[in-house]
N, C-alpha and C positions, 0 to 999 in steps of 0.2 A: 513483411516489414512495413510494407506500406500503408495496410492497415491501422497496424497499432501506428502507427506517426500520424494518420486522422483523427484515431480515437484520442490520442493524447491533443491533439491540436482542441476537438469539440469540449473534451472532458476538462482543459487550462480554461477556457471561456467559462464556464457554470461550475464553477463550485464554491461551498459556501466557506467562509471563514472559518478561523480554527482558534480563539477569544481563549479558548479553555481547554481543557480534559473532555475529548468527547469522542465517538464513533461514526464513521462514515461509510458509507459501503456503496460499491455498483456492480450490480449482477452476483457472483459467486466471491468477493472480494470484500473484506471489511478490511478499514486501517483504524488500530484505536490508537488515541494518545493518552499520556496521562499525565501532563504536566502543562502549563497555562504559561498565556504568555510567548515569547520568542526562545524561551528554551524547551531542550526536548532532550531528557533522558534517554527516554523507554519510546519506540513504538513498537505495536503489536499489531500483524498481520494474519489474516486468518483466512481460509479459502474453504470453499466445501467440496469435495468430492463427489462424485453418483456412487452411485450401486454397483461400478466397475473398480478392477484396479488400474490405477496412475500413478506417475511420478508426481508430486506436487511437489513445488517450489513459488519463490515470491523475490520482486526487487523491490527496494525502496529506495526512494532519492529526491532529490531536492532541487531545485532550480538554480541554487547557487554553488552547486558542484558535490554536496556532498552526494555520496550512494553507500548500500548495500544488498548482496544478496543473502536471502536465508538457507538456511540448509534443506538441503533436497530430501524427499521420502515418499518412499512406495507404502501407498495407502491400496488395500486390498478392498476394501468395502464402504460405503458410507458413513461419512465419518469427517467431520472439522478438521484440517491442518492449521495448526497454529506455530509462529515463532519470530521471535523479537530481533531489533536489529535497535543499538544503542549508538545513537548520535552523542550524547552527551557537550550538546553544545547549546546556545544563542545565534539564532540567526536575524536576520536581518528584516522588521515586519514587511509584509508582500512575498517574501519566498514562498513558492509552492511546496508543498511534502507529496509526494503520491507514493502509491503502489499499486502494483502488478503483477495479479497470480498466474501462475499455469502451472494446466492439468495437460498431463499427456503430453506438454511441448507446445499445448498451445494454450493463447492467453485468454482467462476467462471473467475480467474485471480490473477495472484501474480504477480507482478511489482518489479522486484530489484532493486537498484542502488549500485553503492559504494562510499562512502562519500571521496574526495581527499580535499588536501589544495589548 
């Protein structure tokens, strides 16, 4: 735990804005968005697997309280997890978005952004 509360503390410091519809990714972890602006439909979460099988899952959430998790899966071989989690809201510009894969139980990327108008 104490870990990832570093990596999120370094990862809130450096990351770039989020103007628009775009992809960001760190290490095994992409967040795309696809909607501009301080609203946010759709995002999409994607992690990559190795050559083992794992549980993947992913959270996603927001600095002004929203969250969610995606649905968990046994991925048996190499191979992208992907799955969405629908905010369907307006947030407030300066809110961070991130997210956070794990494989196996543990974490393998956090991706930040920050939401501008």
């Amino acid at each position: 735990m104490g870990a990832t509360a570093a990596a999120v503390g370094l990862v809130f410091a450096a990351g770039p804005p989020a103007a628009a519809a775009g992809k960001w990714c760190n290490h095994s972890v992409c967040i795309e968005t696809y909607d501009s602006g301080t609203y946010l439909g759709r995002v999409e979460v994607s992690v990559v697997n190795t050559n083992q099988p794992h549980r993947i899952s992913a959270r996603v959430w927001t600095t002004n309280g929203w969250s969610a998790r995606t649905k968990a899966e046994d991925v048996a071989k190499f191979r992208t997890y992907r799955d969405q989690a629908y905010p369907q809201r307006h947030f407030p510009a300066g809110t961070r978005l991130c997210a956070e894969g794990f494989r196996g139980g543990e974490s393998v990327g956090l991706p930040c952004v920050t939401i501008t108008n």
